[in-house]
C-alpha positions as CSV (number, residue, x, y, z in Angstrom):
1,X,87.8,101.0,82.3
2,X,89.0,103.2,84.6
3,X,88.5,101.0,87.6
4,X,89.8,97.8,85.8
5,X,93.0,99.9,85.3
6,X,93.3,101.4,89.4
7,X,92.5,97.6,90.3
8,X,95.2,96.3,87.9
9,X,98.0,99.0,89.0
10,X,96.9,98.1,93.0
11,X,97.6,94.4,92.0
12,X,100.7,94.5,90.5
13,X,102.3,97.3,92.7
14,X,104.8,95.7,94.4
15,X,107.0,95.2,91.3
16,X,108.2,98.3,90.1
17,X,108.9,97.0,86.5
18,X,105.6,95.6,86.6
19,X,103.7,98.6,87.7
20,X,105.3,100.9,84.5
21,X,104.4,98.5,81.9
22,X,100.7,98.4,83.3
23,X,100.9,102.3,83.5
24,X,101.8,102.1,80.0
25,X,99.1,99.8,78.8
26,X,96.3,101.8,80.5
27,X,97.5,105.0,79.2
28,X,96.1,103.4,76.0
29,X,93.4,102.4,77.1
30,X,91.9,105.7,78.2
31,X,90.9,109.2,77.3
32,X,91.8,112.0,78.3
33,X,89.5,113.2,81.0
34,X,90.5,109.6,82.5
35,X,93.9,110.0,81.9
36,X,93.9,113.0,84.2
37,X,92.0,110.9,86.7
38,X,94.2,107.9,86.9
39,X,97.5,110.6,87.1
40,X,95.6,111.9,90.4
41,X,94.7,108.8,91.9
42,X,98.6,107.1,90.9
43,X,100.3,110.1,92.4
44,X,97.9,110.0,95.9
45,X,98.2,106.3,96.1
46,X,101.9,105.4,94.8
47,X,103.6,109.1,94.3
48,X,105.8,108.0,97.3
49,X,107.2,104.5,96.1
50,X,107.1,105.6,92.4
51,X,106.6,109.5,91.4
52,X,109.3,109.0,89.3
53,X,107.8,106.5,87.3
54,X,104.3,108.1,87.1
55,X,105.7,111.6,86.1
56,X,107.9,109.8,83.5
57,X,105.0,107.9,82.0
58,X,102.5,110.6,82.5
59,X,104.7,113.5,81.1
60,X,104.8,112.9,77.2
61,X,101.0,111.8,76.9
62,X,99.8,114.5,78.4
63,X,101.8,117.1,76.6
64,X,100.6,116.7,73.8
């Protein structure tokens, strides 16, 4: 599931809308120890066109 999401997120990357409301769908889709995966890889791969984004979507799931 993973994959399916980092494929997904590479495919719809140049809309920024776009990209956030995948983000949110595969943060429900996951686990946790994924969850900390897909953060890594987002930030590595798209922390320069949206960190914001990723931090915002990131930041409340995995607070708790």
């Amino acid at each position: 599931m993973l994959d399916f999401c980092k494929n997904i997120l590479t495919k719809v990357s140049f809309d920024r809308k776009l990209f956030q409301k995948e983000l949110k769908k595969s943060i429900k889709w996951l686990n946790k120890e994924d969850l900390h995966q897909l953060r890594a890889w987002c930030l590595q791969r798209f922390g320069n066109v949206y960190g914001d984004v990723i931090q915002e979507t990131f930041t409340p799931v995995l607070a708790s």
